[in-house]
N, C-alpha and C positions, 0 to 999 in steps of 0.2 A: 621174571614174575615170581613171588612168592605166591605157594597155595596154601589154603587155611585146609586146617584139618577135615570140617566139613567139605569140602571138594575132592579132599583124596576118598572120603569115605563115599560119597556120591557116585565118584568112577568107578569106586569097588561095588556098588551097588546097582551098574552099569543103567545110572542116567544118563539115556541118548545123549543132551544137551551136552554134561562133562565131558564125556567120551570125545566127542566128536572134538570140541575144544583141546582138549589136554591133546590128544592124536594130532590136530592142526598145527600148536603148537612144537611139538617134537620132532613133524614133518621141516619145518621152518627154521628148526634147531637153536628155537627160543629158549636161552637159558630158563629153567625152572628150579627155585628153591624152594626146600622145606625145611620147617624150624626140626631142631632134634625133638623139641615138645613134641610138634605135630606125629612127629616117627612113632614115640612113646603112644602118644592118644590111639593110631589104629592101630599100633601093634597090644593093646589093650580090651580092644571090643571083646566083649562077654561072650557075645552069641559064636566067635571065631574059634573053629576046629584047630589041631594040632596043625593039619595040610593048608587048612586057610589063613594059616600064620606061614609058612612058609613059601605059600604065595605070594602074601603082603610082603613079604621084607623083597622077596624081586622085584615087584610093583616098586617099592618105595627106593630099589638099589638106582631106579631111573634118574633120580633128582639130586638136586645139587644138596645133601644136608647142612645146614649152618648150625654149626655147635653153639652151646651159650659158654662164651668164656667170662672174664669180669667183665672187658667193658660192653659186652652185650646185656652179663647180669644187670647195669648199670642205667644202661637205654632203656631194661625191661621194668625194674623201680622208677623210673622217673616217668615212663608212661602210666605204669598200674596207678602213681600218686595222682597225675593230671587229671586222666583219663574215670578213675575210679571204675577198671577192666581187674576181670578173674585175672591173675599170673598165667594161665595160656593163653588167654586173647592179648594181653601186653607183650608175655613173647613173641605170639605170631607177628604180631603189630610191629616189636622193634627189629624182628628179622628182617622184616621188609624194610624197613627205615635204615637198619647198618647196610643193607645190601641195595641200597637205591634203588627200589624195585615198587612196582606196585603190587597189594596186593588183591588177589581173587579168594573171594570169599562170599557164602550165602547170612553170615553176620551180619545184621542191623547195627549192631553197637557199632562195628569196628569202623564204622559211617562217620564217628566223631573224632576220629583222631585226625585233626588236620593236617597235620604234617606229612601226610605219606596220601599216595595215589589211590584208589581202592575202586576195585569193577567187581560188579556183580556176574553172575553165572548161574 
């Protein structure tokens, strides 16, 4: 599964619901990715201290990172065209699509991209 940025920050903001999920999953040892966007976006929060950054890059050492190489650059323009999504919602979108994964996410948009699996959380 790929997680969208909003559910990594959800578990950082310890909503029961993620928690308990992302925890089930790990127990399971369901593969879990996340876009390098995604890393960028919560290692970015404003409101995060020096310590709360060195917490988050632990947190996020959990998961499987997917780098954008070209032919990811390539997946992520040809969804933003389709789709007409920001450049992080088309990344997250084609992380999940190169990685044949679905993804989890609290995004209504990311509901139209047909091509790829998407659960709510």
């Amino acid at each position: 599964m790929v997680l969208d940025t909003n559910i990594l920050i959800a578990y950082l903001g310890e909503d029961a619901k993620v928690v308990h999920a992302i925890q089930e999953w790990f127990s399971q040892h369901v593969s879990l990715f996340i876009s390098a966007v995604s890393y960028a976006e919560v290692l970015a929060l404003p409101e995060a201290s020096a310590a709360d950054i060195a917490k988050i890059r632990e947190f996020l050492g959990y998961f499987i990172m997917v780098d954008v190489d070209k032919d990811l650059a390539e997946l992520i323009a040809t969804i933003r065209r389709a789709y007409k999504l920001k450049f992080a919602d088309a990344a997250i979108a084609a992380t999940a699509l190169q990685t044949h994964s679905p993804l989890v996410t609290r995004d209504k948009q990311l509901h139209k991209v047909k091509e790829m699996q998407v659960l709510s959380l």
